[in-house]
C-alpha positions in Angstrom: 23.8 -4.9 0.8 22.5 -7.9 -1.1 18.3 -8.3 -1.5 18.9 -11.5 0.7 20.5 -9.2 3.7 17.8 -6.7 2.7 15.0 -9.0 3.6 16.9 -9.9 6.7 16.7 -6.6 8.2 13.3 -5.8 6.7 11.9 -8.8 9.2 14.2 -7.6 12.1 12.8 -3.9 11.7 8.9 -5.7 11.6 9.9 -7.5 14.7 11.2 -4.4 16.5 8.4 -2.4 15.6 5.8 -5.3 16.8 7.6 -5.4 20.1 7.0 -1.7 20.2 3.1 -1.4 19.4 3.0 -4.6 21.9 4.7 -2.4 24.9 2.8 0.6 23.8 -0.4 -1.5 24.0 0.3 -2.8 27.5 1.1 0.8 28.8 -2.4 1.9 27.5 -4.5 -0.9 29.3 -2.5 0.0 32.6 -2.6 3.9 32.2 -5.6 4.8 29.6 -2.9 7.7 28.4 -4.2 9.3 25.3 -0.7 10.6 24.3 0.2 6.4 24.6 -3.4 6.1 22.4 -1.6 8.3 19.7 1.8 6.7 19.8 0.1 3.6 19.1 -1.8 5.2 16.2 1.6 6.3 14.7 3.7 2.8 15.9 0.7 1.2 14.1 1.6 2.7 10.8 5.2 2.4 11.4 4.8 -1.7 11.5 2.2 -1.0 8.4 5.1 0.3 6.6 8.0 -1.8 7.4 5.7 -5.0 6.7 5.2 -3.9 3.1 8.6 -3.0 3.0 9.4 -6.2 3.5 6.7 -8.0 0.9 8.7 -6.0 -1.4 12.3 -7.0 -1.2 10.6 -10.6 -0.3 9.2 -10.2 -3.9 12.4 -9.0 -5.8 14.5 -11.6 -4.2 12.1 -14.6 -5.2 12.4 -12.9 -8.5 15.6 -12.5 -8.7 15.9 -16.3 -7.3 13.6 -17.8 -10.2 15.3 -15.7 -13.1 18.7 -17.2 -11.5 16.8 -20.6 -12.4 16.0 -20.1 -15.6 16.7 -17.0 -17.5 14.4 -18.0 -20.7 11.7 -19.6 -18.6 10.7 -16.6 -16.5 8.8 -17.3 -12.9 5.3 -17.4 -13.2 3.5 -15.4 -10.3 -0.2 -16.9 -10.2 -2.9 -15.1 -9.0 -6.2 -16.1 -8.3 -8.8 -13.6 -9.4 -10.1 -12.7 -5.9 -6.7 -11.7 -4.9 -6.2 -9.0 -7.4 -8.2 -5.9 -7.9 -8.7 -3.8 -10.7 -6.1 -1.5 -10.7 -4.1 -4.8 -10.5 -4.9 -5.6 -14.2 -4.5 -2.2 -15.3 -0.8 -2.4 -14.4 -0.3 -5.6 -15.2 -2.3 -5.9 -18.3 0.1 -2.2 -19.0 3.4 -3.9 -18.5 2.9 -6.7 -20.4 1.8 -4.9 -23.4 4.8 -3.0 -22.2 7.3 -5.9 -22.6 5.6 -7.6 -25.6 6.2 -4.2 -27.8 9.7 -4.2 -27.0 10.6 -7.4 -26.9 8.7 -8.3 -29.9 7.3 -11.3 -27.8 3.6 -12.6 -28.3 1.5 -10.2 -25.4 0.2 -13.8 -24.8 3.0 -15.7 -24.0 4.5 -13.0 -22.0 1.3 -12.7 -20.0 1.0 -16.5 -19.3 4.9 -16.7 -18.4 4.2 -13.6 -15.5 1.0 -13.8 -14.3 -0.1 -17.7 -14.9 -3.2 -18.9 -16.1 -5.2 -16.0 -14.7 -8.1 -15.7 -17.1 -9.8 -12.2 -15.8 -6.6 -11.4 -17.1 -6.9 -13.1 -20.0 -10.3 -11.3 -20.8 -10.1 -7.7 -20.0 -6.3 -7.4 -20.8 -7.2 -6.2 -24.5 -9.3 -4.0 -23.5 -7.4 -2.2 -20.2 -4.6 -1.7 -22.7 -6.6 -0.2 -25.2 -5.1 -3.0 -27.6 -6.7 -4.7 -30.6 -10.1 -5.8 -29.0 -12.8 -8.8 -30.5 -15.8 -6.6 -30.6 -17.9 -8.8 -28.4 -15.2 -8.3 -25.7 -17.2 -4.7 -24.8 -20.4 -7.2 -23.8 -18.4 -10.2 -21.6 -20.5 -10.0 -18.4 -19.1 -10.9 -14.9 -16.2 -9.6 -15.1 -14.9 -7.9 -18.2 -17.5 -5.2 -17.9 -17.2 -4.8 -14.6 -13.6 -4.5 -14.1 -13.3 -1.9 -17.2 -15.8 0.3 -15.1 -14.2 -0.5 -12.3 -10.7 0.7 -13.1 -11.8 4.2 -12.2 -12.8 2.9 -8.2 -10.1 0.6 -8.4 -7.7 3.3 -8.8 -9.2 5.3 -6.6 -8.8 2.6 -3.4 -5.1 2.2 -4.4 -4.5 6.3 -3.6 -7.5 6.3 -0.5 -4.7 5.8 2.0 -2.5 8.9 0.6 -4.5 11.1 -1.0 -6.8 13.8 0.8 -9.4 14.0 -2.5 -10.6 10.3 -2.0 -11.0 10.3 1.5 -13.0 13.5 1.2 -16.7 12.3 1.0 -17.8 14.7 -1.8 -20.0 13.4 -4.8 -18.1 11.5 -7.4 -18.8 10.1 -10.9 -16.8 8.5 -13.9 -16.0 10.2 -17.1 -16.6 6.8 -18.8 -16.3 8.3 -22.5 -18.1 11.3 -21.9 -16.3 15.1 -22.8 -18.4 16.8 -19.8 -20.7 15.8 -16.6 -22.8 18.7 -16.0 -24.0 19.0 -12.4 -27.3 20.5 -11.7 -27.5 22.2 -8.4 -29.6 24.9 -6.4 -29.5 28.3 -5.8 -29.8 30.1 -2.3 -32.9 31.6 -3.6 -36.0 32.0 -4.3 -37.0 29.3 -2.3 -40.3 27.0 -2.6 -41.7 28.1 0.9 -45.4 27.1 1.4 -47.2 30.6 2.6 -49.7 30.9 5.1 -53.3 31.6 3.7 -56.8 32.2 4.7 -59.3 29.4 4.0 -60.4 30.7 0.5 -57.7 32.9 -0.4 -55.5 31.7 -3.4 -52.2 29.6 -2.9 -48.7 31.7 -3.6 -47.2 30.0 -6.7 -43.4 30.2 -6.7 -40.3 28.8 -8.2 -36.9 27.7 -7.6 -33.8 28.6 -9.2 -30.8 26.2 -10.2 -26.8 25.8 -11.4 -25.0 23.9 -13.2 -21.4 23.0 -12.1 -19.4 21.7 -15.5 -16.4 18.9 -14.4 -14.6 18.6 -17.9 -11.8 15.7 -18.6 -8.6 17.4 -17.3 -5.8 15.3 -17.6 -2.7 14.5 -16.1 0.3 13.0 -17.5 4.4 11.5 -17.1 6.5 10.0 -19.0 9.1 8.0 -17.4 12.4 7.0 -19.0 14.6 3.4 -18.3 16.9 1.4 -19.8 16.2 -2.1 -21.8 18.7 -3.3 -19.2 16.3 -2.0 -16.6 13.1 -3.8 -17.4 14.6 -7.1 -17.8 16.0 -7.4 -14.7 12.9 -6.2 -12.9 9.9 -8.3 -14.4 7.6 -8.6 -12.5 8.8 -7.0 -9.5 8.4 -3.3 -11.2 4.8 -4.1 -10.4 5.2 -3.3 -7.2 7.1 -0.6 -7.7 4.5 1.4 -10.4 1.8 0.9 -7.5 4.0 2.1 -4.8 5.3 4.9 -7.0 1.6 5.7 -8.2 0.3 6.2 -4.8 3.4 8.1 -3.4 3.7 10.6 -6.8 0.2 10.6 -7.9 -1.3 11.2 -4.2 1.2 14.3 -3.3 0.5 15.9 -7.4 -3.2 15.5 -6.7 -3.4 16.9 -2.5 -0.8 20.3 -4.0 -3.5 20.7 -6.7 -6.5 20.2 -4.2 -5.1 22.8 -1.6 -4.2 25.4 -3.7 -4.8 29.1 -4.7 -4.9 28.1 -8.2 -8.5 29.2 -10.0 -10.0 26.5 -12.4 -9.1 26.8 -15.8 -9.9 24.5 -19.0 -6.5 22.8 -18.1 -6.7 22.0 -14.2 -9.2 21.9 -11.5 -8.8 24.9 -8.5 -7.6 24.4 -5.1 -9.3 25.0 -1.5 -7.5 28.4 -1.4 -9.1 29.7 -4.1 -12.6 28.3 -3.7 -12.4 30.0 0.4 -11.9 33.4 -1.3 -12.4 36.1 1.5 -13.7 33.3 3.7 -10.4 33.6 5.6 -9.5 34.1 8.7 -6.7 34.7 10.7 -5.3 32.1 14.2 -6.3 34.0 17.6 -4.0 32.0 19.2 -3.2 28.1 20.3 -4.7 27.8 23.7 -8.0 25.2 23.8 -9.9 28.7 24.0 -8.6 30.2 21.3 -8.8 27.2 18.8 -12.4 27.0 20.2 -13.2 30.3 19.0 -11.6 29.8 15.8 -13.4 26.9 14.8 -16.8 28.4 16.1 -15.6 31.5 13.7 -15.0 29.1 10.7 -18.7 26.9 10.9 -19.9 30.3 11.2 -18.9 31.4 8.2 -20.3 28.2 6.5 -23.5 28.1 8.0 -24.3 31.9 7.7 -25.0 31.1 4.0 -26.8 27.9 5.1 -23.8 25.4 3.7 -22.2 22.9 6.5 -24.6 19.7 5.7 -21.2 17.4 5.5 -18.1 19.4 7.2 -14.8 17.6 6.6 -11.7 19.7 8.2 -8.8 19.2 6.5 -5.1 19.9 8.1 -1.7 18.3 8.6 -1.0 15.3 10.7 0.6 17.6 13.3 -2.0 19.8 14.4 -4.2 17.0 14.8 -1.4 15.8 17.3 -1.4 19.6 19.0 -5.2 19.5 18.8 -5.5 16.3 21.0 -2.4 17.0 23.4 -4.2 20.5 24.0 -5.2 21.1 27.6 -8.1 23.2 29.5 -7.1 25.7 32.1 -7.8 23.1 34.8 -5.4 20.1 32.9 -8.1 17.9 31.6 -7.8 17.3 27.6 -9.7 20.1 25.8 -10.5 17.8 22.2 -10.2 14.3 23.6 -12.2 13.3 20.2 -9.4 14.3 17.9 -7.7 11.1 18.9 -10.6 9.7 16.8 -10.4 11.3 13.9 -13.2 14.1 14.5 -13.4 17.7 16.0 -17.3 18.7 17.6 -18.0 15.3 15.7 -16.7 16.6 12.3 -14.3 14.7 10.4 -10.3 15.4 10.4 -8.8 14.6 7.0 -5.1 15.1 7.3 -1.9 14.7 4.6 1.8 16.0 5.4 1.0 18.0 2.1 -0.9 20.6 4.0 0.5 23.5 5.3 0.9 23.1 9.0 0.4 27.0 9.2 -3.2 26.3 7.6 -6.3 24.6 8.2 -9.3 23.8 5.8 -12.9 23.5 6.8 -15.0 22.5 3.5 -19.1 21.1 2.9 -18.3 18.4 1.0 -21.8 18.0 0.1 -20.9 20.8 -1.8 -18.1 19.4 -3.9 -18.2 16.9 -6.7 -15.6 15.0 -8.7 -14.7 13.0 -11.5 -12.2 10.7 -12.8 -11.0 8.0 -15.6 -9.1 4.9 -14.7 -4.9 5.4 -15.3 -4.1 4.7 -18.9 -0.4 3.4 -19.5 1.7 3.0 -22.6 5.3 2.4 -23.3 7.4 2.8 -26.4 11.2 2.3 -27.1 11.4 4.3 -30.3 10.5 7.5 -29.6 12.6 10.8 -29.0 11.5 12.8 -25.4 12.4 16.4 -24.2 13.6 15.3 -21.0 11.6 18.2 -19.1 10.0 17.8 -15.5 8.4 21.0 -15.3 7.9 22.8 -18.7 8.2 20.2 -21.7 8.4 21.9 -24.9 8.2 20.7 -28.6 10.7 19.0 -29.8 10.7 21.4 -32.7 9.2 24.5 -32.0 7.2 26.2 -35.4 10.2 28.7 -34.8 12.9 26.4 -35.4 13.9 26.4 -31.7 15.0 23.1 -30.8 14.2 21.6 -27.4 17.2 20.4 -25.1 18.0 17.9 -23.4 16.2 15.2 -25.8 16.7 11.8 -25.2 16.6 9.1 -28.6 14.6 6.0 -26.6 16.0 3.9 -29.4 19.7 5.1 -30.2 20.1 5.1 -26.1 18.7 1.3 -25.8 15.7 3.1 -23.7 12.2 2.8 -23.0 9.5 4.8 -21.5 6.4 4.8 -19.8 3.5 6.7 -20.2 0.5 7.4 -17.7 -2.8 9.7 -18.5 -5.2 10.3 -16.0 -8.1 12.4 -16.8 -9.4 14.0 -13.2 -11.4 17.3 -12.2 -13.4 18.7 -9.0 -15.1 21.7 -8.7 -17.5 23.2 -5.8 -21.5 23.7 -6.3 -21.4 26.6 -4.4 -19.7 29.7 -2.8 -19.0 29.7 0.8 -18.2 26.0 0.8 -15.0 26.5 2.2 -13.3 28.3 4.8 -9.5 28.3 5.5 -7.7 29.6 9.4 -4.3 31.1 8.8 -1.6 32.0 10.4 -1.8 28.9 12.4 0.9 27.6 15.3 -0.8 25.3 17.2 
């Protein structure tokens, strides 16, 4: 199928799936169903999904159309600065420093040919890249400064939609240089309680005790391999691509982390499993009673030890679904608010990479995090140990040699680089509580 007949069924699918939430719509006003009120949630992200679907292949075939043109005069795509955000000139400032190394091709002229005489660009492109920089460029005000900074937020939006930590309303803060961010918290006791005294009698003099919770630069890292042949037949469409692929990849490696048993370590932050410890417990059952209990069981576990200021549950898409189709004994929806997004009034947080077998109940008033803005780099004359899950040396001090390795330049290839430096940690024990075993 051609990109032209691509596009062509990419607008019939948007048209279908308009139709669809229009129908759905109209049923809802006539019936006030609240199964119809979460088919149009869903129908709502189906046309979300086929519309950018389409603004993709739309993209690749006006670039294919203006390379067709002319192949040495490559199409410039102009953006104004209000219509790009800050991740937006991370990647693109990436890719054409990307291009210009292996092309050999002023960073300049590849920049003006892409992306047009966007000057934001212009001005913070040195310095996103991490390129040779004019020293006053660390003091341009308005936007140079701002977008550097903002890289890290920027970043951050672009995975919001995907990604449970974002959405999570914990306490967040930018490395911004810095090899630690040292959180000062409270302990449980002694407390500062005023005691009650006798006109006269001396005033009790106490003190209060506090942590420190340590978030330290942890970072993440891929290296991904294509052919020369690859790139120049894909400028500047693979923008689209890295930011689709980023969120996708970058969202489901950062949710596994967040969820898991794994205890924090000097390499990677721990998961909600391991922070719950022996706050665990095990599904009664799925009726509306049941779950009631259950979730009465869970906040009791949380406030006992005076924690619950910000509850967030966290769970998959699916037991929200069970959660709002669930009935009382008499037929009358048991959690009609979960088709809003809440629970008693607490917040649902779902991702399809939770266990539908478990559900999370965390303070996040007891969680901070931390993060850098992505940092990309590409090169096309290195040698890689093309390794997805444990990358070795390419030389070991043994003499062992790693296999399979890939020569970038002896196989015409290139590869990209991306480091992300991220960690989270909680401020306290008891902040989260986990229900297993569940089948509703």
């Amino acid at each position: 199928m051609s990109i032209s007949e691509k596009v062509v069924a990419a607008e019939q699918s948007v048209n279908e799936a308009k139709d669809s939430l229009v129908a759905l719509t109209k049923s809802y006003d006539e019936t006030q169903d609240e199964a119809t009120l979460v088919a149009i949630e869903e129908q709502s992200s189906v046309v979300e999904k086929a519309t950018q679907q389409l603004e993709t292949y739309r993209k690749a075939e006006s670039a294919l159309a203006s390379k067709a043109a002319s192949f040495d005069a490559p199409a410039v795509v102009k953006h104004s600065r209000g219509e790009r955000s800050p991740v937006d000139y991370v990647i693109a400032s990436a890719l054409c420093a990307f291009e210009s190394h292996v092309t050999k091709r002023p960073f300049e002229s590849i920049m003006e040919a892409r992306y047009g005489s966007d000057d934001t660009l212009k001005t913070v492109a040195p310095m996103l890249t991490k390129g040779v920089t004019n020293p006053a460029m660390s003091n341009v005000p308005t936007w140079a400064q701002e977008l550097c900074r903002e890289s890290y937020t920027g970043f951050m939006d672009l995975l919001y939609p995907a990604a449970i930590l974002p959405r999570v309303p914990m306490m967040r803060y930018e490395f911004n240089g810095f090899t630690a961010i040292n959180i000062a918290g409270r302990a449980e006791s002694p407390k500062i309680a005023g005691a009650w005294r006798k006109e006269g009698d001396p005033i009790v003099v106490r003190r209060a005790a506090t942590t420190t919770q340590q978030l330290t630069p942890k970072s993440m890292g891929v290296i991904t391999p294509f052919t020369q042949e690859c790139l120049e037949r894909s400028t500047p469409s693979i923008e689209a691509l890295i930011r689709q692929w980023i969120v996708t990849d970058t969202s489901e490696a950062m949710d596994l982390q967040f969820i898991s048993d794994v205890a924090p370590d000097a390499v990677q932050p721990g998961g909600l499993q391991h922070y719950a410890g022996s706050n665990t417990l095990a599904s009664s059952g799925s009726t509306a009673a049941e779950i009631t209990s259950d979730m009465k069981a869970m906040l009791g576990l949380m406030t006992d030890k005076n924690l619950g200021a910000n509850p967030v549950y966290i769970m998959h898409p699916t037991n929200q679904i069970a959660l709002n189709m669930s009935m009382t004994a008499v037929g009358t929806p048991a959690f009609p608010e979960t088709a809003n997004g809440t629970l008693y009034g607490i917040p649902i947080v779902t991702s399809t990479n939770v266990p539908k077998d478990i559900v999370f109940l965390m303070d996040a008033a007891q969680f901070a995090s931390a993060m850098s803005g992505p940092r990309f780099l590409g090169t096309d004359v290195a040698s890689i140990h093309e390794e997805d899950t444990a990358p070795a040396p390419l030389h070991a001090a043994d003499g062992t040699a790693a296999a399979p390795v890939r020569s970038l330049y002896q196989t015409n290839s290139l590869a990209l680089r991306l480091t992300l430096e991220c960690d989270w940690a909680a401020l306290r024990d008891g902040a989260v509580v986990t229900l297993t075993s569940v089948d509703w």
